[in-house]
Steps between C-alpha positions, in 0.01 A plus 500: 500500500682830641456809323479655133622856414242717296697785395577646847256334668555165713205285499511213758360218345437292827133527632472655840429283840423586872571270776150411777420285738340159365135451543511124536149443291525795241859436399544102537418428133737750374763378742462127385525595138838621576741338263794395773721319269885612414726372271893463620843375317677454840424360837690558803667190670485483857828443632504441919789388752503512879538914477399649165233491230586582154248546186726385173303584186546241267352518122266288388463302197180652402296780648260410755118591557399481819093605674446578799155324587296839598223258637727458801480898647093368555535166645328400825867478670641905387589696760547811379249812592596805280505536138583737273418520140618762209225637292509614187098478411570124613747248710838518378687432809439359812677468830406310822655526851463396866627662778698254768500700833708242665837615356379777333496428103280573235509149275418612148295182373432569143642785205370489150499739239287386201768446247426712232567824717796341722841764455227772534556584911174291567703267739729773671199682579325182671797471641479885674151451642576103642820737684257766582264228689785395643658833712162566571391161645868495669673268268859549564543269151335391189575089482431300170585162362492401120670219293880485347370470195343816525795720366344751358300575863790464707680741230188763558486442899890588528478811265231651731698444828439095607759314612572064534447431843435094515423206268398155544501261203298261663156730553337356202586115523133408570385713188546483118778710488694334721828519283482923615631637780345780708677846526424748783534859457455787701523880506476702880265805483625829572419829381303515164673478198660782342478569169265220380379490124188551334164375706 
């Protein structure tokens, strides 16, 4: 997308958004029409010893396509209490959080940007208001976990300020993906964000 010059004159070809709240009924459809698949040439391989965890990207033979199964952010067993959606006349993004008072962390359950506008600020805008919730439910950090073959996430997470902080390659043994390892990041709230982009 970007932008085209007429004569003097920038015109920003993306369409406009707003972040809100979810309403759970209104917005579920839109939400579950969310296309949550990505496509990656590299995966990271964990790499663990007794005192350090290391994510080796290693190239793969041909691109992979991986969905996330949107279904799961409305089963019977989520936890999560908050969600946010970006608007642009209908769902194309949608974030989902739940506050753990215990140690004081905001786990951010579910990010998707409907793929046709992702590289467009949808997600780092999510991303603003889930850190928003946070400071002012008293999260000292946001907390997330996604999959090693999700490169291109862990890629966006880091640019916007996340950092490793755990893995465990045995997570998913009881499930279909069991060959993936799960990767913990996490990103302590302070002051707002300076200089964010477009919203």
């Amino acid at each position: 997308m970007g932008s085209r010059r007429s004569g003097d004159l920038a015109v920003d070809l993306r369409m406009a958004f707003t972040i809100r709240d979810m309403d759970p009924v209104a917005d579920r459809a839109g939400v579950e029409a969310l296309d949550t698949s990505f496509e990656t040439a590299t995966v990271f391989d964990l790499v663990v010893s007794p005192r350090r965890i290391e994510l080796v990207e290693r190239a793969l033979e041909r691109p992979l396509v991986k969905r996330y199964p949107i279904e799961e952010a409305f089963a019977f067993w989520a936890t999560w209490d908050v969600g946010f959606v970006a608007d642009d006349g209908g769902v194309c993004g949608f974030a989902a959080v739940e506050y753990e008072a215990w140690h004081a962390r905001l786990v951010l359950w579910h990010l998707y940007v409907a793929r046709p506008r992702r590289r467009e600020g949808i997600g780092r805008a999510l991303l603003e208001h889930v850190e928003a919730h946070g400071r002012k439910v008293g999260a000292r950090r946001v907390w997330l976990e996604t999959s090693n073959v999700n490169v291109p996430g862990i890629a966006a997470y880091e640019r916007l300020g996340y950092a490793l902080c755990g893995a465990d390659p045995t997570l998913y043994d009881a499930t279909s993906t069991a060959d993936e390892a799960a990767i913990f990041l996490t990103r302590p709230l302070g002051r707002e964000r300076q200089g964010s982009g477009r919203r």
